[in-house]
C-alpha positions in Angstrom: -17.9 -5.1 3.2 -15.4 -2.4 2.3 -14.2 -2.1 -1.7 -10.8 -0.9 -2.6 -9.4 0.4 -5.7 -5.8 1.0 -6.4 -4.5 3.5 -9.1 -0.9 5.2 -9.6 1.5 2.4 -10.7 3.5 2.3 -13.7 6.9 2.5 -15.4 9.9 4.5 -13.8 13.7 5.2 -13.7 15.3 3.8 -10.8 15.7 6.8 -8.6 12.4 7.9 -9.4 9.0 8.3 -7.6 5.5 7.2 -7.6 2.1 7.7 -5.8 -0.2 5.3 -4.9 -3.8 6.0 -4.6 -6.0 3.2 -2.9 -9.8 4.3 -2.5 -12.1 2.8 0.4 -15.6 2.4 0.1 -18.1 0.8 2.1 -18.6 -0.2 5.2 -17.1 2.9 7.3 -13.6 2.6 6.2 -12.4 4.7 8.6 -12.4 1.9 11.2 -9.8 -0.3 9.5 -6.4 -0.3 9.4 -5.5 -0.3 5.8 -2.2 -1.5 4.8 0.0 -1.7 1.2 1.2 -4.9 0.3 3.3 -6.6 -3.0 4.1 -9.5 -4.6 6.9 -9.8 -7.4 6.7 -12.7 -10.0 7.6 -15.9 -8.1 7.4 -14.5 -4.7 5.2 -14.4 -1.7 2.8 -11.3 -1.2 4.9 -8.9 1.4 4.0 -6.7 3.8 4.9 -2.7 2.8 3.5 -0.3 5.2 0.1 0.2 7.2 -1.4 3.0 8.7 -4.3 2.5 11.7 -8.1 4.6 11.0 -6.9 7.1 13.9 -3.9 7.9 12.1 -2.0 7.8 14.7 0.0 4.5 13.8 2.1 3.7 10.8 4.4 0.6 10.4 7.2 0.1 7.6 8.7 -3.1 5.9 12.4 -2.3 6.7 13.2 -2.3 3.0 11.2 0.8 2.5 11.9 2.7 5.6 12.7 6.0 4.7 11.9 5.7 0.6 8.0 5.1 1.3 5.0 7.5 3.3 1.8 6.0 3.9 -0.9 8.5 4.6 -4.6 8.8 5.2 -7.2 11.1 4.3 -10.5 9.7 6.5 -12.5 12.3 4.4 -12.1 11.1 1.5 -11.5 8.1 2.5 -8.5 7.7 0.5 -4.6 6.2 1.9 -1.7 7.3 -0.3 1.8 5.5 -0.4 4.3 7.6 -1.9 7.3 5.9 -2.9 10.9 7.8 -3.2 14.4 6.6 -4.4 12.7 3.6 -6.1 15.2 0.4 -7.2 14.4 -2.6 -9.8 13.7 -4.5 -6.4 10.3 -2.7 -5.9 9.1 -4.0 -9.1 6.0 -5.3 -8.2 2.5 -5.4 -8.4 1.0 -3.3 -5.0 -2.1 -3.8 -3.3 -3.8 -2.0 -0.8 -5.1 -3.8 1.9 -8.2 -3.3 5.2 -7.9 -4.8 8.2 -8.7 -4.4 11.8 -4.9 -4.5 13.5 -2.0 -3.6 12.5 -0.3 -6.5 11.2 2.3 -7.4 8.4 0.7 -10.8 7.8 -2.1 -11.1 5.0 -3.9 -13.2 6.9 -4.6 -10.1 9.2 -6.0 -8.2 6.1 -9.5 -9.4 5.6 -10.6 -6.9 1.9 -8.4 -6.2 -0.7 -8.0 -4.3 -4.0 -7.6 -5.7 -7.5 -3.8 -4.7 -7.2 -1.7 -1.7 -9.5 1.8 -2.7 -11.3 5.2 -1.1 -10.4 7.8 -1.4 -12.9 11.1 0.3 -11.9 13.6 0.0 -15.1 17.8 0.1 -14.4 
């Protein structure tokens, strides 16, 4: 079992920028891939950006590429999305995700956290 917790939404400007927090705890959470994930009212849950456990790997949702960084700290067991240049599109509630490859499915994901709100106002 791994836990995660999510922490850093909230409200901002368009143009602004936020950082996500998720923390891992558990079973050795260094061994997963753990991945950011959101789902706006209405809409299907959508793959953001992972990172693998050897840090060697990151993949991007081509909608953030080059707004968003994922990163890792294995010591703290912590990943960190930080979110730049953010639009009324982002709006959404995040969730950071562990799995064991590095996919952009949920399915792939096997724990997840409660979830942290993103509100970006025009």
């Amino acid at each position: 079992q791994v836990q995660l917790a999510e922490s850093g939404g909230g409200l901002v400007q368009a143009g602004g920028s936020l950082r996500l927090s998720c923390a891992a705890s558990g079973r050795t959470p260094r061994n997963y891939v753990m991945g950011w994930f959101r789902q706006a009212p209405g809409k299907e849950r959508e793959f953001v950006s992972a990172i693998t456990g050897n840090i060697l790997m990151s993949n991007y949702a081509n909608s953030v590429k080059g707004r968003f960084t994922i990163s890792r700290d294995n010591v703290k067991n912590m990943v960190s999305l930080k979110m730049n240049s953010l639009a009324p599109e982002d709006t959404a509630v995040y969730y950071c995700a562990a799995g064991l490859t590095l996919g952009v499915s949920p399915m792939e994901y096997d724990y997840w956290g409660q979830g942290t709100q993103v509100t970006v106002a025009s």
